[in-house]
PDB file of N, CA, C and O in Angstrom:
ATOM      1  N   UNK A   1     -51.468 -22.178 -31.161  1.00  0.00           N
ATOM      2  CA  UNK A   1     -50.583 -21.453 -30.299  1.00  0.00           C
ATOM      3  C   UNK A   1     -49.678 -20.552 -31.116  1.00  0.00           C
ATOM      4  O   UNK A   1     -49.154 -21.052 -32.111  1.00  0.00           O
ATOM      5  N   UNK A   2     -49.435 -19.301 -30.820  1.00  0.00           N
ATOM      6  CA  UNK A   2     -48.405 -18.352 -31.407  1.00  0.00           C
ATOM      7  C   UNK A   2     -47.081 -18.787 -30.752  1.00  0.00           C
ATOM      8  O   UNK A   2     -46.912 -19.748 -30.001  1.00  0.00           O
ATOM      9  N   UNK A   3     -46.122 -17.837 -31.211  1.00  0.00           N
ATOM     10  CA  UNK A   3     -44.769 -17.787 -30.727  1.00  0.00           C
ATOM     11  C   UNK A   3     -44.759 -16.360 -30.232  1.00  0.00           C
ATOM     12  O   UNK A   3     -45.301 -15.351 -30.685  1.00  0.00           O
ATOM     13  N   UNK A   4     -44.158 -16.513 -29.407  1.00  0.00           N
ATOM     14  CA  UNK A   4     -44.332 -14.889 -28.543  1.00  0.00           C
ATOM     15  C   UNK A   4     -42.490 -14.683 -28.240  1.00  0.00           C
ATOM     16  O   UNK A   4     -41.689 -15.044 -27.378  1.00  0.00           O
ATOM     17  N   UNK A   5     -42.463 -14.038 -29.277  1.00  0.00           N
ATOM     18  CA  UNK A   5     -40.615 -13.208 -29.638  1.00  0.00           C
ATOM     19  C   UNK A   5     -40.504 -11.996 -27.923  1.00  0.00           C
ATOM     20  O   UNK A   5     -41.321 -11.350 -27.268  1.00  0.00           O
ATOM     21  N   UNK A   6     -39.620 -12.153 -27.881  1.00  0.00           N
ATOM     22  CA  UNK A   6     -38.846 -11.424 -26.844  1.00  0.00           C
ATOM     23  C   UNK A   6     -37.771 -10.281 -27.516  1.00  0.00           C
ATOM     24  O   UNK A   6     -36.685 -10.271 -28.095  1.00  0.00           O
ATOM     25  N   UNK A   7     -38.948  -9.205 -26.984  1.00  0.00           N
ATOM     26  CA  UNK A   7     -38.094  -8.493 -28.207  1.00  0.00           C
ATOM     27  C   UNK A   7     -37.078  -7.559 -27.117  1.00  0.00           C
ATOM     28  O   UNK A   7     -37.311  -7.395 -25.919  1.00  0.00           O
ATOM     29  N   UNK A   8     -36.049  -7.077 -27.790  1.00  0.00           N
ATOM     30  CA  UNK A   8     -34.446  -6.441 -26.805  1.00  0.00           C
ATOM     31  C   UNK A   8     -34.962  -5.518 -25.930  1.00  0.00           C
ATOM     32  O   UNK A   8     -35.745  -4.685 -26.385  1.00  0.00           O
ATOM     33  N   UNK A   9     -34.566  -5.495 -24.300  1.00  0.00           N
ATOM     34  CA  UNK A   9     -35.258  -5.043 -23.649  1.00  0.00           C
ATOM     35  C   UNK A   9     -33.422  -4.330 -23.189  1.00  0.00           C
ATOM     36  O   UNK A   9     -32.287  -4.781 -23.338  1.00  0.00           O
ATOM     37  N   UNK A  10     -33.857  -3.348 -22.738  1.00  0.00           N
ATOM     38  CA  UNK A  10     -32.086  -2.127 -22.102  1.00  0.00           C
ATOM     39  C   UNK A  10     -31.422  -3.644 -21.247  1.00  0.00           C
ATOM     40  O   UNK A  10     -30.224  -3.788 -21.487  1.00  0.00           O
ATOM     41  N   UNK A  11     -32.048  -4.784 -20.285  1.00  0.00           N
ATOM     42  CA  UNK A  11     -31.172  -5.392 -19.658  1.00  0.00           C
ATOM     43  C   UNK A  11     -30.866  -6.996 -20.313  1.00  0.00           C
ATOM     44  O   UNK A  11     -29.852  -7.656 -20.086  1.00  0.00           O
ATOM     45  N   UNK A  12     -31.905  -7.368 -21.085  1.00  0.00           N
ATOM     46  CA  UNK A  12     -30.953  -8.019 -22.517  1.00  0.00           C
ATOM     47  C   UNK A  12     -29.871  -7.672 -23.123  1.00  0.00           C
ATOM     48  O   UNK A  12     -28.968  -8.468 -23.380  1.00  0.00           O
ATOM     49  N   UNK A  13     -29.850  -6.261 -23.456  1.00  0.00           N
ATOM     50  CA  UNK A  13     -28.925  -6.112 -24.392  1.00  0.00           C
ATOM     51  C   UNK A  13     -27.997  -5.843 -23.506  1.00  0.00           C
ATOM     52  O   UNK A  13     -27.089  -6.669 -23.601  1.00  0.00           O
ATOM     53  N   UNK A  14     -27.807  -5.042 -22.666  1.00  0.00           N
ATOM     54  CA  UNK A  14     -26.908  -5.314 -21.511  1.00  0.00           C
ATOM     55  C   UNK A  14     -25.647  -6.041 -21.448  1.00  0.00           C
ATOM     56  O   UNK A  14     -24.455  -5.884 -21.714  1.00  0.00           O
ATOM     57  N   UNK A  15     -26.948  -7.442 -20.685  1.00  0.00           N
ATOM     58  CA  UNK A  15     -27.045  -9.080 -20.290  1.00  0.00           C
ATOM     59  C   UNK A  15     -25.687  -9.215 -21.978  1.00  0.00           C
ATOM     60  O   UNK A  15     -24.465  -9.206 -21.832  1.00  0.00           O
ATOM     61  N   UNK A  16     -26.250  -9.298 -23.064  1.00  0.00           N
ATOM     62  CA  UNK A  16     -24.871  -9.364 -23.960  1.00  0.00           C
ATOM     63  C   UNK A  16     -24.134  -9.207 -23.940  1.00  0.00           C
ATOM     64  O   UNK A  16     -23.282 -10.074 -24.139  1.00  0.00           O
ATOM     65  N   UNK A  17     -23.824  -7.806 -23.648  1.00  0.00           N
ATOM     66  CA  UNK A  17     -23.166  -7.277 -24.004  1.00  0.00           C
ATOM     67  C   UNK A  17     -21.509  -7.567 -22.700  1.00  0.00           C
ATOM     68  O   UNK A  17     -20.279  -7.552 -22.751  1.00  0.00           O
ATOM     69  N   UNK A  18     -22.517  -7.775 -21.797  1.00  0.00           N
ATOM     70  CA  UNK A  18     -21.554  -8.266 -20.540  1.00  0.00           C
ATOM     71  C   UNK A  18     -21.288  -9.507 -20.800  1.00  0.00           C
ATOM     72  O   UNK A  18     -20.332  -9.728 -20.056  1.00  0.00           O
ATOM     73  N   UNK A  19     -21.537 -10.588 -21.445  1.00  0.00           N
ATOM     74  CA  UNK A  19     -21.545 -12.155 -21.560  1.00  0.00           C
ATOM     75  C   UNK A  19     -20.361 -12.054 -23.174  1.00  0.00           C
ATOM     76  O   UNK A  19     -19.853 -12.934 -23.869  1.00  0.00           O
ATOM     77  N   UNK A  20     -20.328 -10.863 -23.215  1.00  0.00           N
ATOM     78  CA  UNK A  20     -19.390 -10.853 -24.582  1.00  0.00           C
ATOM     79  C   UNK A  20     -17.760 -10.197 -23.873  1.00  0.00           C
ATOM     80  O   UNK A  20     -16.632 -10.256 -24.361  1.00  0.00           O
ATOM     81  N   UNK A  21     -18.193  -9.644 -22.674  1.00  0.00           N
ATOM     82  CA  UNK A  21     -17.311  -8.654 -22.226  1.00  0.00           C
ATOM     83  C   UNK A  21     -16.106 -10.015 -21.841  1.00  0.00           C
ATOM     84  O   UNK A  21     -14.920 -10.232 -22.087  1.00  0.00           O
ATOM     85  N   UNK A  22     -17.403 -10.825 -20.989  1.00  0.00           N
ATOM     86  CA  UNK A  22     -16.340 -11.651 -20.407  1.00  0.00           C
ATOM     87  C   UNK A  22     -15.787 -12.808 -21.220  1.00  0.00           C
ATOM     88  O   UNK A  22     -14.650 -13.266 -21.103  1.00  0.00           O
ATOM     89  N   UNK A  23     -16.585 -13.163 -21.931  1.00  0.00           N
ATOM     90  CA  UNK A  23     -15.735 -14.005 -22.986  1.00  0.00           C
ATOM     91  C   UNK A  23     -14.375 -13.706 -23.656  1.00  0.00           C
ATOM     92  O   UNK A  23     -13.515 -14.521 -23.990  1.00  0.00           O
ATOM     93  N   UNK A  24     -14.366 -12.161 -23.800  1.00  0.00           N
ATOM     94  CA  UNK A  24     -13.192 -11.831 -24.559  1.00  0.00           C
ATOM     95  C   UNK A  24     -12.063 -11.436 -23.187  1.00  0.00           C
ATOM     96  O   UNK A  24     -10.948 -10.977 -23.436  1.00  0.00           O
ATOM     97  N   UNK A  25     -12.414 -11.625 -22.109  1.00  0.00           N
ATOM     98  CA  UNK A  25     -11.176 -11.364 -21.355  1.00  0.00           C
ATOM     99  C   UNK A  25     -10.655 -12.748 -20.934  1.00  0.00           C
ATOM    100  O   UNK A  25      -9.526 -13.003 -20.514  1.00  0.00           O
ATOM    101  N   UNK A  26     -11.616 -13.543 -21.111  1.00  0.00           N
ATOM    102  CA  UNK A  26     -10.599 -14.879 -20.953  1.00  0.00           C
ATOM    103  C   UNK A  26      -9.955 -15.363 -22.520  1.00  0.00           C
ATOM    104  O   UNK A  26      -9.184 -16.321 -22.583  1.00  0.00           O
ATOM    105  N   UNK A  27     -10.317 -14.676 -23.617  1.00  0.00           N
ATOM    106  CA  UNK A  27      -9.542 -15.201 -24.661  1.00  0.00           C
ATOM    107  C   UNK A  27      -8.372 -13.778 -24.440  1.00  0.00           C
ATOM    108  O   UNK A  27      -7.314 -13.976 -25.039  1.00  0.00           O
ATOM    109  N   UNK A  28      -8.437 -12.503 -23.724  1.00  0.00           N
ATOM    110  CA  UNK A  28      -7.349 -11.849 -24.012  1.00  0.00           C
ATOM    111  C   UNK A  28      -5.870 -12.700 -22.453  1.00  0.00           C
ATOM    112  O   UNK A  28      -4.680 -13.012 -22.462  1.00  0.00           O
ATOM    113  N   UNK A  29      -6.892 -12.701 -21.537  1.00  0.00           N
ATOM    114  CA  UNK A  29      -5.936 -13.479 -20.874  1.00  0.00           C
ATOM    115  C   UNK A  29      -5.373 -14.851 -21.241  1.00  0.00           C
ATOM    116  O   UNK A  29      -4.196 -15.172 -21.074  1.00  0.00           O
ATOM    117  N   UNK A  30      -6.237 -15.556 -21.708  1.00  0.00           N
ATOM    118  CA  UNK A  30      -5.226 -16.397 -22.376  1.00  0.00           C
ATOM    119  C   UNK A  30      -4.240 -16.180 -23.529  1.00  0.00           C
ATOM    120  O   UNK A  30      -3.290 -16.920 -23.785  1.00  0.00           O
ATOM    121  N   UNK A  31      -4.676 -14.787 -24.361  1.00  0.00           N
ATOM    122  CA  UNK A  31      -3.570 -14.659 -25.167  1.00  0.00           C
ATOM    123  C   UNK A  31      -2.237 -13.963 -24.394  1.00  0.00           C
ATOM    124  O   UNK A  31      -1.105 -13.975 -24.877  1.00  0.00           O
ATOM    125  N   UNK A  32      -2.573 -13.394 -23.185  1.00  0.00           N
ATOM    126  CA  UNK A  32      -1.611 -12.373 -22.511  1.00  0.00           C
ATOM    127  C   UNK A  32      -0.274 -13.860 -22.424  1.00  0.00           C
ATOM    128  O   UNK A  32       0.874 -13.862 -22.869  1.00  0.00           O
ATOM    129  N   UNK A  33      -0.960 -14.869 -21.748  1.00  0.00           N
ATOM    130  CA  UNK A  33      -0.249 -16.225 -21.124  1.00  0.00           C
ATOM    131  C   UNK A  33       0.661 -16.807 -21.945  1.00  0.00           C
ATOM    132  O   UNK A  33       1.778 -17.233 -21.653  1.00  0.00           O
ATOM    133  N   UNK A  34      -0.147 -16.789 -23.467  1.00  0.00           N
ATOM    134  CA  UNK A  34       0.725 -17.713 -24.642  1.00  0.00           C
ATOM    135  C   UNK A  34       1.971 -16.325 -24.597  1.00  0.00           C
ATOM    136  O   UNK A  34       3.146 -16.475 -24.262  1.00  0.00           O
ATOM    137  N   UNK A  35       1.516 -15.390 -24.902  1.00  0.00           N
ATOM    138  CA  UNK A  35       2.641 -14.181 -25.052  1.00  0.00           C
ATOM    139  C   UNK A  35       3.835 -14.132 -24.146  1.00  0.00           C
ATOM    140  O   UNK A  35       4.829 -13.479 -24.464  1.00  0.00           O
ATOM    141  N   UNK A  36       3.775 -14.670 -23.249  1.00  0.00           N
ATOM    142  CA  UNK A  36       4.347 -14.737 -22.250  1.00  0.00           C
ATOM    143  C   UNK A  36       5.394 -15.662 -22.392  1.00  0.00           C
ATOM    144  O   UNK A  36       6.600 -15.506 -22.583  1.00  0.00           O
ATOM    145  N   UNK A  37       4.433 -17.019 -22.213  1.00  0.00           N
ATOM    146  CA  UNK A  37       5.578 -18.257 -22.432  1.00  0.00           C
ATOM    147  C   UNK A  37       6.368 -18.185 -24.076  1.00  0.00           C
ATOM    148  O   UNK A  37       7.540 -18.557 -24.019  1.00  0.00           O
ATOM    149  N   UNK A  38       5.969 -17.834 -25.265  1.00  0.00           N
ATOM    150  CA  UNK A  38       7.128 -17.383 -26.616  1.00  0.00           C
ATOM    151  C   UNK A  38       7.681 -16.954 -26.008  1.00  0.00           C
ATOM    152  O   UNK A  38       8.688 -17.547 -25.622  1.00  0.00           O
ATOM    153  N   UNK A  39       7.368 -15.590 -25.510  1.00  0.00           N
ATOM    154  CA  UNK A  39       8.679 -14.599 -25.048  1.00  0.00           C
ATOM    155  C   UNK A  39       9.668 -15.479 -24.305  1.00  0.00           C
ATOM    156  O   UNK A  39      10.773 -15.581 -24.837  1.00  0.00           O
ATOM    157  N   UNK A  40       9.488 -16.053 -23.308  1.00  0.00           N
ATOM    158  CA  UNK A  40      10.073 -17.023 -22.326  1.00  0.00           C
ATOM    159  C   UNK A  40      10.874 -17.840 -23.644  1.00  0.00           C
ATOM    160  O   UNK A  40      12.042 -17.488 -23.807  1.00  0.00           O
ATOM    161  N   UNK A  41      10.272 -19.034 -24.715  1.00  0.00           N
ATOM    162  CA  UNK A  41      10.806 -19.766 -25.476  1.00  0.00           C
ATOM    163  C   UNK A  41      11.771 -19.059 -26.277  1.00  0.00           C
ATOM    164  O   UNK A  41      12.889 -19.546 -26.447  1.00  0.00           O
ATOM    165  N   UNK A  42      11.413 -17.861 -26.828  1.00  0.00           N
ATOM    166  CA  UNK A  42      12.327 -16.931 -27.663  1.00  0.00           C
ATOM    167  C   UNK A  42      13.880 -16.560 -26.820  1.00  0.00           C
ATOM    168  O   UNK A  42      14.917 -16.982 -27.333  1.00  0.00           O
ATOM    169  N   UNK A  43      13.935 -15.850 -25.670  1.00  0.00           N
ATOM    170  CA  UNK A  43      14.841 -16.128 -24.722  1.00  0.00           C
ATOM    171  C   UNK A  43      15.821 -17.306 -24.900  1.00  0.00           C
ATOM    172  O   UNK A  43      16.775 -17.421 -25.670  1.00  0.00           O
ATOM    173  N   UNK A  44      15.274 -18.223 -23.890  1.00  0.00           N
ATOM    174  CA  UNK A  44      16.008 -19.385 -23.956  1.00  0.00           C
ATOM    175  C   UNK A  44      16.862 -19.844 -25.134  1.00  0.00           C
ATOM    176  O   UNK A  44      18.056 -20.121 -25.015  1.00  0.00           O
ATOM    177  N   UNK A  45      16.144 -19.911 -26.335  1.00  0.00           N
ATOM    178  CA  UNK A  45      16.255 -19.792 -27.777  1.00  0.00           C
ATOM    179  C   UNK A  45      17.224 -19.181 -28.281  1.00  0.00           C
ATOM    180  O   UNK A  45      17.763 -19.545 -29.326  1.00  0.00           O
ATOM    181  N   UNK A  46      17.514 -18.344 -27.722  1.00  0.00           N
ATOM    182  CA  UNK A  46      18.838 -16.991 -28.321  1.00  0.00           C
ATOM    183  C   UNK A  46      19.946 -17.492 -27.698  1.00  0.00           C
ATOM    184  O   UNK A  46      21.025 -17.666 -28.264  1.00  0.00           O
ATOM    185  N   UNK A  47      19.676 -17.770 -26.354  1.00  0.00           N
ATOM    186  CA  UNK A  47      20.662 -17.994 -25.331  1.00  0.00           C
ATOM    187  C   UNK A  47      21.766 -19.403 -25.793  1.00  0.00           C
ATOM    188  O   UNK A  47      22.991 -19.471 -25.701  1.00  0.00           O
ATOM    189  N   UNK A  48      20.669 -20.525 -26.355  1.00  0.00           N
ATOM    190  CA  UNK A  48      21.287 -21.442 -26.843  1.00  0.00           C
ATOM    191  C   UNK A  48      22.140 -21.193 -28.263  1.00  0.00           C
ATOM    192  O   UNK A  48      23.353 -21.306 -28.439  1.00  0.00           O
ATOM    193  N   UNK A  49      21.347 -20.907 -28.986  1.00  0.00           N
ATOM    194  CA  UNK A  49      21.788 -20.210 -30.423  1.00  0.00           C
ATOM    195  C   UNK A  49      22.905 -19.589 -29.968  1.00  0.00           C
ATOM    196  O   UNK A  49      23.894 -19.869 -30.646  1.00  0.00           O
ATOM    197  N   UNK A  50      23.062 -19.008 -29.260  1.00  0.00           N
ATOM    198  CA  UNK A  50      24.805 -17.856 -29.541  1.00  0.00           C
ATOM    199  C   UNK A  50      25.651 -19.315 -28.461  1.00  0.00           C
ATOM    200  O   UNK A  50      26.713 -19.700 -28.950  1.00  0.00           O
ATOM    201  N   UNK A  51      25.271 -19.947 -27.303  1.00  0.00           N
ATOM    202  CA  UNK A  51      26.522 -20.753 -27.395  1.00  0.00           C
ATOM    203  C   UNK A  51      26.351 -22.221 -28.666  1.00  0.00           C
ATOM    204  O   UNK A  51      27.253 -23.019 -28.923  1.00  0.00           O
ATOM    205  N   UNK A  52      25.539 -22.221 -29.019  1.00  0.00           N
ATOM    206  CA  UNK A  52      25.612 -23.137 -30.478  1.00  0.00           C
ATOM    207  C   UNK A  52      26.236 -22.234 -31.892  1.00  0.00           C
ATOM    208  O   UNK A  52      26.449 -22.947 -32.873  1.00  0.00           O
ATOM    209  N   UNK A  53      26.464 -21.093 -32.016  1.00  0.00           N
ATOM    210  CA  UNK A  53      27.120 -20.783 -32.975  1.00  0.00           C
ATOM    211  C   UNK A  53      28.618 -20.545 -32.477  1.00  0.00           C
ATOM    212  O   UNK A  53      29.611 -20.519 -33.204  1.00  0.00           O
ATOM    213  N   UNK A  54      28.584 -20.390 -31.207  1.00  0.00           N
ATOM    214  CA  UNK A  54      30.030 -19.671 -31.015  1.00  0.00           C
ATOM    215  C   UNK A  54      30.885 -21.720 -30.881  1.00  0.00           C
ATOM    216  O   UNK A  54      32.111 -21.825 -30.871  1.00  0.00           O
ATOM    217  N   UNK A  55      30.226 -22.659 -30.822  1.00  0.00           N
ATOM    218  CA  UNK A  55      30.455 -24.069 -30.633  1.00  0.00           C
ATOM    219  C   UNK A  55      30.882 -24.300 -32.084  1.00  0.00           C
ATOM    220  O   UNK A  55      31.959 -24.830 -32.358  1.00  0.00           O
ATOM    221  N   UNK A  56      29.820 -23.800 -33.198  1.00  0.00           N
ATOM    222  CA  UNK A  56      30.125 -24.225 -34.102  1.00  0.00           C
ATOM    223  C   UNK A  56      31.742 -23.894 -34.683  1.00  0.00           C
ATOM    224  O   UNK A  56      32.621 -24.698 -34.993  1.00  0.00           O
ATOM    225  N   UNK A  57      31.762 -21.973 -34.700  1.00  0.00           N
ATOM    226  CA  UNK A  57      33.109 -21.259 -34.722  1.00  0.00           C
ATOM    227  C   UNK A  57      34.344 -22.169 -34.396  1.00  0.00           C
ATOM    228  O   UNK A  57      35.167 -22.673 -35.160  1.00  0.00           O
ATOM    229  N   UNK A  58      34.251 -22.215 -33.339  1.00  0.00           N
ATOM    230  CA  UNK A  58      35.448 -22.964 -32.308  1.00  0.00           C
ATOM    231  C   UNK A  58      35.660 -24.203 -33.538  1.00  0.00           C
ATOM    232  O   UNK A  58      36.704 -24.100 -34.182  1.00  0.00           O
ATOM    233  N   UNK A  59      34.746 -25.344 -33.890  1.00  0.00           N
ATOM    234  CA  UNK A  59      34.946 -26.225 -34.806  1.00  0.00           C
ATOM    235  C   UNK A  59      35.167 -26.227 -36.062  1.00  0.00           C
ATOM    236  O   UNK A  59      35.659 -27.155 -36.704  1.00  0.00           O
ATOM    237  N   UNK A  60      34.819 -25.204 -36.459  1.00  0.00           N
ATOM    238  CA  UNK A  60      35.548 -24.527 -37.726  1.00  0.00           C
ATOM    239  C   UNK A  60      37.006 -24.413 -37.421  1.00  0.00           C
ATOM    240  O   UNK A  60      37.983 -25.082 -37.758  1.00  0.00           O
ATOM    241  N   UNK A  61      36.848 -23.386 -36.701  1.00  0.00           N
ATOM    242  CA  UNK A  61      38.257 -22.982 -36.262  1.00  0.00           C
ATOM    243  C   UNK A  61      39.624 -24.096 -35.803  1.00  0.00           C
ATOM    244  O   UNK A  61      40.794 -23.864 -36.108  1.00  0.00           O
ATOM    245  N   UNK A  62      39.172 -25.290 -35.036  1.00  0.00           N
ATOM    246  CA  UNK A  62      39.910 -26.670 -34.882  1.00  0.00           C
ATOM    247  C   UNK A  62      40.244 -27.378 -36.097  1.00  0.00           C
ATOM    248  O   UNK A  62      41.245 -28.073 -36.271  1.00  0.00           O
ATOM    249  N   UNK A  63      39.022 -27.064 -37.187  1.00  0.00           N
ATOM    250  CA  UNK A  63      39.178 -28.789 -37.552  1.00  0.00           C
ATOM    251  C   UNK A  63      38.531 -27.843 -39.419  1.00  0.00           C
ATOM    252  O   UNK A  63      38.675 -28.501 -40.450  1.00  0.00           O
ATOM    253  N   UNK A  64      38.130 -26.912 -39.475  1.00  0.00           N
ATOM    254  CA  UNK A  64      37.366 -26.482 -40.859  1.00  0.00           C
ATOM    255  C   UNK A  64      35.769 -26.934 -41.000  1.00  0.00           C
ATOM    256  O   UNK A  64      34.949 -27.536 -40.307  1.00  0.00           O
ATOM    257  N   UNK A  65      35.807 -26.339 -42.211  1.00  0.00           N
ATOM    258  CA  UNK A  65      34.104 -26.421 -41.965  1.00  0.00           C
ATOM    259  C   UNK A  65      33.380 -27.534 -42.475  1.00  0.00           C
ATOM    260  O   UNK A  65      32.193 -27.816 -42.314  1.00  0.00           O
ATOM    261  N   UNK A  66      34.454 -28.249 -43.247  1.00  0.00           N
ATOM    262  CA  UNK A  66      34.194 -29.564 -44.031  1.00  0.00           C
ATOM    263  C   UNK A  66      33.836 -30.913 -43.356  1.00  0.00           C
ATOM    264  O   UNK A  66      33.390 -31.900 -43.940  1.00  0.00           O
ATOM    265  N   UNK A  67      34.216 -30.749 -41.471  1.00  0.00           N
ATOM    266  CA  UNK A  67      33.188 -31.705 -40.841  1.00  0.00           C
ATOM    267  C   UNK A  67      31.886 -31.409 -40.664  1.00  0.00           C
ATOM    268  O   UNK A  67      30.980 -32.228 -40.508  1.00  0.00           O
ATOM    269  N   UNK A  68      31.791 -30.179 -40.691  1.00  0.00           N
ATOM    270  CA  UNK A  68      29.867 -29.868 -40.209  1.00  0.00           C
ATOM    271  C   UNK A  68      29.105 -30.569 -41.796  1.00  0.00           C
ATOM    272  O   UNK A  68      29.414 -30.292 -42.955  1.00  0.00           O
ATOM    273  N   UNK A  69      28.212 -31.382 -41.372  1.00  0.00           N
ATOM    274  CA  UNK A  69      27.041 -31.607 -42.273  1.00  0.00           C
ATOM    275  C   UNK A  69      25.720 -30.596 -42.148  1.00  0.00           C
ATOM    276  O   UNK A  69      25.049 -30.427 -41.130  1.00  0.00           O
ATOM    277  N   UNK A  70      25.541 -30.032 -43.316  1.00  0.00           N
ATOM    278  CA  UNK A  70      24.593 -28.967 -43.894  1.00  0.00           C
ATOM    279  C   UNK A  70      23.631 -29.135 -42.272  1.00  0.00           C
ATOM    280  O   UNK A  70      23.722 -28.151 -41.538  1.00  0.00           O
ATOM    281  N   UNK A  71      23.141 -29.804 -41.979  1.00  0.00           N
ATOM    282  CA  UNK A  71      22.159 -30.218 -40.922  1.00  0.00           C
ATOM    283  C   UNK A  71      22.983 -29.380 -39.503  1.00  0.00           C
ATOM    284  O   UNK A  71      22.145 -28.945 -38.714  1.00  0.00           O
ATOM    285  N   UNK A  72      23.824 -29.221 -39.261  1.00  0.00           N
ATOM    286  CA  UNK A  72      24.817 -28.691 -38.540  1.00  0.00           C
ATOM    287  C   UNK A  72      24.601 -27.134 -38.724  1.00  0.00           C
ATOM    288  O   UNK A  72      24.815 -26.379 -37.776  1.00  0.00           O
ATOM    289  N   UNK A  73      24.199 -26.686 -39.888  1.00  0.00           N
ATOM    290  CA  UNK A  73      24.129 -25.286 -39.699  1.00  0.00           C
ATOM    291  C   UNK A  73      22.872 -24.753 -39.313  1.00  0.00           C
ATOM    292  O   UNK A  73      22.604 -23.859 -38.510  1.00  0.00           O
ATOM    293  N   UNK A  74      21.973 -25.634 -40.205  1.00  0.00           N
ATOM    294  CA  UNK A  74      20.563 -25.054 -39.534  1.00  0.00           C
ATOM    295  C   UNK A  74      20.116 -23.861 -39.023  1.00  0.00           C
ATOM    296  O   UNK A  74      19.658 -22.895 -39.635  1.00  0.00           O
ATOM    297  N   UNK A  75      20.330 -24.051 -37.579  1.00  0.00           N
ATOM    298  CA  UNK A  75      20.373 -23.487 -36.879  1.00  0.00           C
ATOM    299  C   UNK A  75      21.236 -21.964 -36.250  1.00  0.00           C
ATOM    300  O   UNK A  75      20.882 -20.984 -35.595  1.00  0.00           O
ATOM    301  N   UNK A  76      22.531 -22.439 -36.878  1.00  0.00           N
ATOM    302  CA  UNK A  76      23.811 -21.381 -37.210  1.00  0.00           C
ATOM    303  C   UNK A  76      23.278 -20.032 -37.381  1.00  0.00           C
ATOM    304  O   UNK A  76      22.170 -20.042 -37.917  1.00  0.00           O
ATOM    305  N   UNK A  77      23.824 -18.633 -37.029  1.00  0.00           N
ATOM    306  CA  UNK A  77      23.763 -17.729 -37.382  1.00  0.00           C
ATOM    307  C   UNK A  77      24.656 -17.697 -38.611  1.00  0.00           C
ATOM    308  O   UNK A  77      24.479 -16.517 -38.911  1.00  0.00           O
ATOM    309  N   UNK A  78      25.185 -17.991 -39.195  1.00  0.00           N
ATOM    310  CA  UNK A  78      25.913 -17.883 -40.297  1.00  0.00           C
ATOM    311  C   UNK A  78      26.354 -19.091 -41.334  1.00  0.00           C
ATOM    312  O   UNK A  78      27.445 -19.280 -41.872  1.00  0.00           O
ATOM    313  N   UNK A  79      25.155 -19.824 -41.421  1.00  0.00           N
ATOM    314  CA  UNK A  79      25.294 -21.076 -41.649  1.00  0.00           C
ATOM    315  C   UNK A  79      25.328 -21.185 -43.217  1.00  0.00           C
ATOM    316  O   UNK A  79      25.861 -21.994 -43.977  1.00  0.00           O
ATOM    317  N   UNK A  80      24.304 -19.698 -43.480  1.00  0.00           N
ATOM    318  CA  UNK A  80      24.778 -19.731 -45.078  1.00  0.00           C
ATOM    319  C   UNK A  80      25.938 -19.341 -45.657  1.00  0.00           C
ATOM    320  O   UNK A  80      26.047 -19.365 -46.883  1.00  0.00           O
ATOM    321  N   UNK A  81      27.002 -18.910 -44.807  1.00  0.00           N
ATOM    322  CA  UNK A  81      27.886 -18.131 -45.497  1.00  0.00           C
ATOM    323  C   UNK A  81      28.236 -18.993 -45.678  1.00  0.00           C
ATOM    324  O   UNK A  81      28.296 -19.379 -46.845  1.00  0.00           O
ATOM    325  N   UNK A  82      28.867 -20.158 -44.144  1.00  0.00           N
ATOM    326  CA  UNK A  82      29.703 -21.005 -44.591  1.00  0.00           C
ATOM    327  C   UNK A  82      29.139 -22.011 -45.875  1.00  0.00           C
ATOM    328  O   UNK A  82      29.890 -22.111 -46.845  1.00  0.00           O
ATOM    329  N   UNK A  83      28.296 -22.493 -45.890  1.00  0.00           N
ATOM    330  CA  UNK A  83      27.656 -23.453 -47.313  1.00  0.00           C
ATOM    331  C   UNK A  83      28.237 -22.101 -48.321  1.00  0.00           C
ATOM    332  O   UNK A  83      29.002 -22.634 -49.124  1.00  0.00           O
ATOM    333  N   UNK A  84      28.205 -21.055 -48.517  1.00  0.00           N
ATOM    334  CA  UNK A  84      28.388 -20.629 -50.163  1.00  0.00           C
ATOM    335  C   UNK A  84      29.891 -20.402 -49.669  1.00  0.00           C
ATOM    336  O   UNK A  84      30.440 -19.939 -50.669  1.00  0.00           O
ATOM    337  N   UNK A  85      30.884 -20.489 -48.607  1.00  0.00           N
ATOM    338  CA  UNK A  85      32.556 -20.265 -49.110  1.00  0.00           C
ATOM    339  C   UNK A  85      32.601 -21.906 -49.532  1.00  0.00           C
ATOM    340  O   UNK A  85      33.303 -22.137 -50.516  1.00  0.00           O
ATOM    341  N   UNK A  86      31.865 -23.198 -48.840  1.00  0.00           N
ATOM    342  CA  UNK A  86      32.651 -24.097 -49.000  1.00  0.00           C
ATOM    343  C   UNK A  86      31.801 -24.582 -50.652  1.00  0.00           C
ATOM    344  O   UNK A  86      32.367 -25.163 -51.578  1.00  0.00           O
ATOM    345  N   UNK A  87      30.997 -24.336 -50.637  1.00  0.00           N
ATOM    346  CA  UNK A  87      30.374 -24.648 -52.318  1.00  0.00           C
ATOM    347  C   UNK A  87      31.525 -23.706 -53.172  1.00  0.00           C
ATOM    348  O   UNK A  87      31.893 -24.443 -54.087  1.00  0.00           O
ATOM    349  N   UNK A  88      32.186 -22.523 -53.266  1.00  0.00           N
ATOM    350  CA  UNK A  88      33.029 -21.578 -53.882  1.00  0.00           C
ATOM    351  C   UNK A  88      34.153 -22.523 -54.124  1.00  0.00           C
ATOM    352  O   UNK A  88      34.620 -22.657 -55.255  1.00  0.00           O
ATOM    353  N   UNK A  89      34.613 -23.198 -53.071  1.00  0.00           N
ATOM    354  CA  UNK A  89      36.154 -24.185 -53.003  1.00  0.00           C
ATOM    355  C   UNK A  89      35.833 -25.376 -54.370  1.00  0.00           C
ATOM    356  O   UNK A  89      36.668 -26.236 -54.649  1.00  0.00           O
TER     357      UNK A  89
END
């Protein structure tokens, strides 16, 4: 018995070319989705960050910076300054 190859016919290649089409719109829609929800996480994210730095301020401002533990700034928009004034002291 031979092997009898199927060789590319206009609605094979087609047939691909459409089976590729749609594959990549469910990986672009799913990338549209992830894009979506960061953006969403990034948001939220900022929102907390500025009342967590302006929290931190205020506690500086009460009490100095010598209660925050390094772990406390982390997150801080300005978390390095304060570590290099209070390393300077």
């Amino acid at each position: 018995m031979s092997n009898v190859k199927q060789f590319p016919t206009e609605q094979l290649e087609i047939a691909k070319v459409d089976s590729m089409m749609a594959d990549m719109e469910q990986m672009y829609t799913a990338l549209d989705e992830a894009h979506k929800m960061i953006n969403e996480l990034e948001l939220q994210c900022a929102e907390i960050e500025a009342t967590y730095d302006a929290k931190i301020a205020e506690i500086i401002g009460k009490y100095g910076s010598k209660v925050l533990r390094v772990e406390h700034l982390r997150y801080c928009g300005f978390g390095e300054d304060i570590i290099y004034e209070t390393t300077k002291e």
